[in-house]
N, C-alpha and C positions, 0 to 999 in steps of 0.2 A: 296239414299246413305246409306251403312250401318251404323247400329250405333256404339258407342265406344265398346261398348260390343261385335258387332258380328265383330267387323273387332279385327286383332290381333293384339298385342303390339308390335311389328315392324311392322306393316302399321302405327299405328298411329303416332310411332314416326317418319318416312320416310315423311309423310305427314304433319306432323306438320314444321318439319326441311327443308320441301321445301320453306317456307316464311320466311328466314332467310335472313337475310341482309348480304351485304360483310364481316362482320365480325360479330362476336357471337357464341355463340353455346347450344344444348342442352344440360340441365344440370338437376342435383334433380336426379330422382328414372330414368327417363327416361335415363339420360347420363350414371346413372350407368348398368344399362339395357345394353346398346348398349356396355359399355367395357365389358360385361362377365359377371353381377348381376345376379347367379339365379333369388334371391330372389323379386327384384325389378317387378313388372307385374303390376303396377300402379295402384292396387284396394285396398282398405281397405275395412275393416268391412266384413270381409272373399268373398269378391266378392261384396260385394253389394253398395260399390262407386266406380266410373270410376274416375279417376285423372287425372287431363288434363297431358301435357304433358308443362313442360313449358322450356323457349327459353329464357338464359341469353342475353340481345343485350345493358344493360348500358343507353338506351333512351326508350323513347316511340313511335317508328318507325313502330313498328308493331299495326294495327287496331286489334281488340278485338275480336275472334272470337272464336264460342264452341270448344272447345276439347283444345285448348291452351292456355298456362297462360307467361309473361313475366318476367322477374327481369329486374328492371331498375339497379339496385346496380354498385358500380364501376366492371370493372373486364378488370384484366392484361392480353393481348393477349397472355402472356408465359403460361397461364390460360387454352389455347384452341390447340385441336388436332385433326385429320382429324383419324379415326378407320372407318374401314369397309367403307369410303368413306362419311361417314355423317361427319360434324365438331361438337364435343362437348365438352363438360368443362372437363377437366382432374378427374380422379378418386378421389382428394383432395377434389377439388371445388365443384364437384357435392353433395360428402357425407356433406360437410361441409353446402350446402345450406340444402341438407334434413334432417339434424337433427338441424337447427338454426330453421326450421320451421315445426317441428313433432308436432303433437300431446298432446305430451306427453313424461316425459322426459323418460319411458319405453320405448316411438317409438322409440328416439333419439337414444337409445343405443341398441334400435334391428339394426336401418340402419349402425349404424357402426362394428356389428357384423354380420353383412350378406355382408359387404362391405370384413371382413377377411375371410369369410366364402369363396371366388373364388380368398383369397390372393391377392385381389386390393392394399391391404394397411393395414401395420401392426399397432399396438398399436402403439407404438413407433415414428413410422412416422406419427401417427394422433396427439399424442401429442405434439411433434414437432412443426408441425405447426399450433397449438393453439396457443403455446406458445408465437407464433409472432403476432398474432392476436389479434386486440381489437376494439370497435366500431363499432361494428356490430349487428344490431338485430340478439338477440335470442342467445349470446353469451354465456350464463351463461351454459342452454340447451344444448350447444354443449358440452362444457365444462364436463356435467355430460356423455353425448353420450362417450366423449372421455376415461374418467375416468371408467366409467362400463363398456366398452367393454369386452369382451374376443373373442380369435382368435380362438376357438375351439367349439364354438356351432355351431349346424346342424342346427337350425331352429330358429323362433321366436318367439314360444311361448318355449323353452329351456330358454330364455332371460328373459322372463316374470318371468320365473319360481324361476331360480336365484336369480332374483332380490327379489321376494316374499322371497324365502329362508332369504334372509342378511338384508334387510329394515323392511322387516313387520316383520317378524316372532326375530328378532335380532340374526342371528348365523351367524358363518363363513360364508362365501362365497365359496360356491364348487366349484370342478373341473368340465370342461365339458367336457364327453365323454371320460374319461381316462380309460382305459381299465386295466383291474383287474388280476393278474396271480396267482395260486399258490405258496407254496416255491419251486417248482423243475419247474419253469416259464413255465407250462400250462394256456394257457389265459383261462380263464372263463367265462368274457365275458365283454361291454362295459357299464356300467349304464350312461341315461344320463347327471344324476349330481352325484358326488361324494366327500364325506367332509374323507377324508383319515384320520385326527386325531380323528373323535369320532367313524370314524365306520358306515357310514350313505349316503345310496342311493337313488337319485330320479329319479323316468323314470313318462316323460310326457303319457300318453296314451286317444290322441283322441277314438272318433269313426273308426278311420281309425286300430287302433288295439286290438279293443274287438272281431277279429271276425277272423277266416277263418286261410291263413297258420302262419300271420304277429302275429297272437294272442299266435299264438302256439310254435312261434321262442320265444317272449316274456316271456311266463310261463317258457320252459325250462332255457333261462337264470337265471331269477328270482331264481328257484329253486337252479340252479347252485352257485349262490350268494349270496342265503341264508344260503345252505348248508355249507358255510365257517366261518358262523357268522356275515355277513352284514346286518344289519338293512335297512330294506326296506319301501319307499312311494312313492305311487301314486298321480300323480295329474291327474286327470280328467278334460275333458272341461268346466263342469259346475264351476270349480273351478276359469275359468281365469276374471268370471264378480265376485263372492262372494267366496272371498280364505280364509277364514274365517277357514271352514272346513279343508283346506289342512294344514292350521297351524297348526292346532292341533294336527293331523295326525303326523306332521312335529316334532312338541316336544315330543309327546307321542315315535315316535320311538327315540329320541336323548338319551332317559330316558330309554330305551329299551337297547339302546345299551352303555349306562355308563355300566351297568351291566357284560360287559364284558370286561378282561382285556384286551389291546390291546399285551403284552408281547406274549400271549397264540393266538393269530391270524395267521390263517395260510394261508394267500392271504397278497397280495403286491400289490402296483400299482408300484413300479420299474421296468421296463421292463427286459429279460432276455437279455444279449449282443446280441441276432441273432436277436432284434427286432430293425425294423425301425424307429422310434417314426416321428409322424405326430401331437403336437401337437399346433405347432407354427406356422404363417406365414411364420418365415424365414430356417424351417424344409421343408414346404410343396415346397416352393419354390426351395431348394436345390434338390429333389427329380428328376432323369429322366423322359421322358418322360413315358418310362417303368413303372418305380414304382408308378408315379400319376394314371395310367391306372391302377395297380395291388393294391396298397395300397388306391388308394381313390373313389375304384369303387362301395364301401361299405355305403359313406354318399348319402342317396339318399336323396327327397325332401317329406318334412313328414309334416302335419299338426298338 
């Protein structure tokens, strides 16, 4: 038989989801998987843990076996819906059990920004249904997942980064991904944090973009961004185990760019009337299929 690793993330959930009792369904990173989660592939530690796949059933019905995990937890059948033919836990239920039992409360609040990342469910309807919520492990966790979210990051080390931004380093909390215009609304280009009141951009850059065309679209924007007076930092990989360094980086350009009046700034993030703004769930969702195709064919899947 193959293992978790060589068989793909719908085998596993397919085959997990075939020992499911008459009632139940898959739920966690897998459920959200199955409605449309990019970001969900049930590995952490960049690939190098396999995550079972686990099967809300409310008993202990199902015997113990590798690749599967269960919740016994209560759970309302208005809880469960039939997609693509598998029965899983609603888009709520699922994020709700994966950040009650993240990691960490950074994981908690990457699964609920990867959860608005394909428009599952906006802030507002995750808070929502917190708010009725109580008694539950891991409740406080979710609570922060729901609270730090944003609907406009690409990725999850963008989350990480944020967060480092407003917790560690103490400043605002940026924009993510808001796209930059001139005054005569020439877009210039997208950074992917941005703090609009001091003047100050962050773009994550893996290894996936020190190199080749993606390095090259990167410098030119940069340039573009700079050339307007926006203070600019990178966060690098090595930054996301000891950010220590990015901090620094992080204030030293804050201090960079006090230095300039904002009066005398000649970019905007206000979009020009002919722009479509995408930067909310309930924007993306308003969008034709047309323009999801035209307008969101740009966020791709970046590490």
């Amino acid at each position: 038989m193959p293992s978790d690793v060589e068989r793909t993330v719908e085998q596993r959930i397919v085959e997990a989801a075939a020992v499911l009792p008459a009632y139940g369904g898959v739920t966690g990173w897998a459920g959200l998987c199955w409605l449309g989660g990019t970001w969900f592939d049930g590995v952490r530690g960049g690939g190098t843990e396999v995550r079972p796949v686990t099967l809300a059933v409310a008993d202990r019905s199902i015997r113990p076996q590798p690749g599967i995990a269960t919740s016994e937890e209560r759970l309302d059948p208005t809880e469960l819906e039939v997609h693509r033919g598998l029965r899983v836990t609603s888009a709520m239920r699922s994020l709700f059990f994966e950040m009650r039992y993240a990691a960490s409360d950074t994981e908690a609040v990457q699964h609920a920004a990867m959860t608005a990342y394909d428009d599952l469910l906006s802030q507002n309807e995750l808070l929502d249904f917190l708010s009725h919520e109580a008694g539950w492990t891991g409740m406080e966790r979710a609570r922060v997942g729901g609270r730090d979210m944003e609907e406009n990051a690409w990725s999850p080390t963008e989350v990480t980064m944020y967060r480092l931004w407003e917790h560690e380093a103490g400043l605002a909390r940026p924009l993510c991904n808001r796209p930059v215009f001139d005054r005569n609304g020439r877009h210039l280009g997208t950074p992917d944090l941005i703090d609009p009141v001091a003047g100050v951009a962050g773009e994550y850059n893996s290894a996936l973009h020190l190199e080749g065309a993606q390095r090259s679209r990167d410098v030119a924007k940069e340039a573009r961004l700079r050339a307007v007076g926006l203070e600019f930092v990178e966060m690098l990989t090595g930054d996301l185990m000891t950010p220590f360094a990015f901090i620094s980086r992080l204030r030293e350009a804050y201090a960079r760019a006090a230095r300039i009046p904002a009066a005398v700034r000649p970019w905007t993030i206000e979009p020009p009337p002919w722009w479509i703004p995408t930067f909310t769930v309930e924007q993306r969702r308003n969008l034709s299929q047309d323009q999801r195709e035209r307008l969101l064919g740009y966020r791709r899947r970046a590490s």
